[in-house]
Steps between C-alpha positions, in 0.01 A plus 500: 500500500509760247356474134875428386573258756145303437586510126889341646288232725286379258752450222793402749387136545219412226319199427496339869197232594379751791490186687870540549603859444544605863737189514683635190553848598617392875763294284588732258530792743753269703677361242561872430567605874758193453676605143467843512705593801832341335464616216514820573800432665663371216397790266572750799937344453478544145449864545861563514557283226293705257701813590829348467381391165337859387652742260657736663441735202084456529318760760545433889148438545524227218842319692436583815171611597313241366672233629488690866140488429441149441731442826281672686177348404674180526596555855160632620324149320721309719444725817146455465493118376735426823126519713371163436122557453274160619235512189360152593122549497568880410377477133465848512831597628632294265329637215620862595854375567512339102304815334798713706744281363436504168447883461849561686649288319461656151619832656871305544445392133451880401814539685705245352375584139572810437862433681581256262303646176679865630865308543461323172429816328828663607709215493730440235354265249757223637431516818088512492440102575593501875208744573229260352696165659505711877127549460349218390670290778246691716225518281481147445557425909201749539286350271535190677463623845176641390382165350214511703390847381420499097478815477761608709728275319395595125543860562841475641590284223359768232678791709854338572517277117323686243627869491867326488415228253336773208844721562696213442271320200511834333856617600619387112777271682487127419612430858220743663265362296547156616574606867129686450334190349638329812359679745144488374548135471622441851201747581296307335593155640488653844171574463409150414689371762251712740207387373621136536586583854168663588342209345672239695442686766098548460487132402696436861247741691164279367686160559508660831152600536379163362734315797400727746105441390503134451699510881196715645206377296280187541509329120183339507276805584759805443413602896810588738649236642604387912765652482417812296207592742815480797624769321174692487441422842881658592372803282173556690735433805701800415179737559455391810102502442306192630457216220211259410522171314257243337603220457293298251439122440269295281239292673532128360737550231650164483121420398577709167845340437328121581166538246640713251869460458856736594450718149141551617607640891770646335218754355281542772866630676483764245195626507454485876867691472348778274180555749719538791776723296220710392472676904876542479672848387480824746800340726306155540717231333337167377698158514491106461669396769492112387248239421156626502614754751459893456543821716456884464719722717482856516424766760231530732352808317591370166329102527196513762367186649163562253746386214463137659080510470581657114744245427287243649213578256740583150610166499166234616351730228756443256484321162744224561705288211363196590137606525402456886535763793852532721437681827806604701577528895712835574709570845553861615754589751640882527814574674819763461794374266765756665648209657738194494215246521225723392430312171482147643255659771255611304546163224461270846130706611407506132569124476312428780214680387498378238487106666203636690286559161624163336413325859168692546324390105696731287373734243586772773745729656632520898651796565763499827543778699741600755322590862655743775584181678711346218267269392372398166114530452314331244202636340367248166225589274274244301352607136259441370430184280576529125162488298493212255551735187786595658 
C-alpha cells in the first residue's frame, strides 16, 4: 500500500483486539461488497432526478454535468461490485477492498457536494431546500453502508453534511438556519448510530471467538481438544507430507486421584499439560484428548521420534503439585493424513503403541512402524530408573 493508503488502513477500522481483526475486516469488507452494490444503484436513478430538479438558469456543468458525473461513477461502482469477491480467509484482500472503498467513496461525496452547494448557490432563495433534502438521502445511506469503515464513514459525512449545513446556518433565513442545524444533527446522530453498530458488531466477533475457543480448547489445561487436533490433523492432511503423533498417557494416575483427592489430579493435569505444550509450536499441535490422555501431532520433520525420549525425561523430572514423581508411557505411530481414514490409521498404531509401553512396565515409549510387507513393527525402549532425589 502506499503511505496514504497505510495512513487509510490504520485509521479505517481502529481499536480492534488483534485477536479478531482479520475476522472484522472479512466482515466489514462483505458487508460492504453486500450494501455497496445497491446503493449505487439507487443513487445512479436519482441522477435524472437531480437534473430535472436543477436551475436551468445555473451553468451546464452545474445541472448537467455534474449529475452525468455522479451517474457515471455510480454505474462503474456497480459494474465492478457485480464480481462477487470470496474474502473468507483473505484478510488481506479484504483489507485492500475496505481501504479502496473508503477512498472512492469520498470522491462521489466531492461530487455530490459541490452539485448541491453549486445548485444552492444559483437557486432562487425559495427553491434552495430540495438540493440539501436530495443529498443527504445519500449521504446518510452512505454513511451507513460504510458502517464498517470509520473513517470512510466520517469523511463522507463531513464532505456530503457540513459544507451544506454552514451555507444554510449562515444563509440569514430562519428556515435555512434550521434546515442547517438539522443536518448536522442527523450527521451527528448517524455517526453515533455507527459507532453503536461497529460496537455490536466487535462485541458479536469476540462472543464468537470465545465459542469457537471454548468448542476447540480443553478447559482444564487450555490444550486443543479431540476434536480440535481432527482439524489439525485435516490441515497437515492438506500438505500431503507424512505426519507423526504421540500420544501421551500418565502411568498410574488413578493412584494420584485415590491418595490425594480430584482437586489434587486436577493439578498434576496441568502441569503435565504445560510440559507437554511446551514441544508444541513450529506446526506440532499439543492436545488432551480425555482423561489422563495426551498426544502431539505434527509432521515428520517438524516432531521427531527423539521428542518421545525428551518428553519422557521433562516430565519424571518434573516438580509435581502433589510432591512425588509422575512418569508417562508415549505411543508413536507415523502415517499420511491425505486420506479418508488416514486419521483413525495413524490414532489405531499410536494406540497400540502406546498399549505396548503400559503392558511392557511403563515409563517408556514404543514406537510402530510400517514395514514393506504391511506390517507393524515394534521397537520399545526402557529408561533408566529415576534417582531418589528425583
Amino acid at each position: 500500500m502506499s503511505g496514504f493508503k497505510k495512513f487509510v488502513a490504520r485509521h479505517a477500522i481502529p481499536d480492534v483486539a488483534p485477536d479478531i481483526r482479520d475476522e472484522f475486516v472479512i466482515h466489514a469488507a462483505g458487508e460492504v461488497q453486500k450494501n455497496a452494490r445497491w446503493l449505487f444503484f439507487l443513487l445512479f436513478l436519482t441522477t435524472p432526478l437531480a437534473m430535472f430538479a436543477g436551475n436551468p438558469d445555473v451553468p451546464w456543468m452545474v445541472r448537467v454535468g455534474m449529475p452525468i458525473a455522479m451517474g457515471a461513477y455510480c454505474l462503474l461502482g456497480f459494474v465492478m461490485l457485480s464480481r462477487r469477491i470470496d474474502f473468507s480467509a483473505r484478510p488481506k484482500v479484504a483489507a485492500h477492498y475496505v481501504v479502496d472503498s473508503a477512498i472512492s467513496s469520498c470522491f462521489g461525496a466531492v461530487i455530490c457536494s459541490s452539485w448541491c452547494v453549486l445548485s444552492w448557490l444559483y437557486a432562487p432563495a425559495d427553491d434552495r431546500l430540495q438540493f440539501p433534502i436530495i443529498l443527504v438521502m445519500g449521504a446518510l445511506a452512505t454513511a451507513y453502508c460504510l458502517a464498517n469503515v470509520r473513517i470512510g464513514a466520517i469523511a463522507n459525512l463531513v464532505i456530503d453534511l457540513l459544507p451544506i449545513s454552514l451555507l444554510l446556518v449562515t444563509s440569514g433565513r430562519t428556515l435555512d438556519f434550521a434546515a442547517g442545524c438539522s443536518l448536522l444533527f442527523a450527521g451527528l446522530f448517524q455517526w453515533r448510530m455507527i459507532n453503536a453498530h461497529q460496537r455490536h458488531v466487535l462485541d458479536l466477533l469476540q462472543l464468537k471467538k470465545q465459542n469457537r475457543t471454548l468448542a476447540l480448547t480443553d478447559p482444564l489445561t487450555g490444550l486443543l481438544n479431540r476434536r480440535a487436533l481432527q482439524d489439525f490433523a485435516d490441515a497437515l492432511g492438506d500438505d500431503r507430507e507424512p505426519a507423526r503423533l504421540l500420544l501421551i498417557d500418565i502411568d498410574r494416575f488413578k493412584t494420584i486421584n485415590d491418595a490425594h483427592g480430584h482437586d489434587m489430579g486436577d493439578e498434576v493435569l496441568v502441569r503435565v499439560a504445560q510440559i507437554i505444550d511446551g514441544f508444541s509450536g513450529n506446526n506440532v499441535s499439543a492436545a488432551r484428548l480425555g482423561g489422563e490422555e495426551f498426544a502431539l501431532l505434527g509432521s515428520n520433520a517438524d516432531l521427531p521420534p527423539a521428542t518421545a525420549l525428551q518428553l519422557l525425561a521433562a516430565v519424571r523430572e518434573a516438580d509435581m503439585p502433589h510432591g512425588q514423581q509422575v512418569t508417562i508411557s508415549v505411543g508413536i505411530a507415523e502415517g499420511m493424513l491425505n486420506y479418508e481414514d488416514g486419521w483413525q490409521r495413524l490414532y489405531t498404531d499410536a494406540d497400540m503403541a502406546l498399549y505396548e509401553a503400559k503392558n511392557t512396565g511403563r515409563n517408556r515409549f514404543c514406537h510402530i512402524k510400517e514395514i514393506d510387507e504391511g506390517q507393524p513393527r515394534r521397537r520399545g525402549e526402557d529408561l533408566p530408573a529415576p534417582s531418589a532425589a528425583a
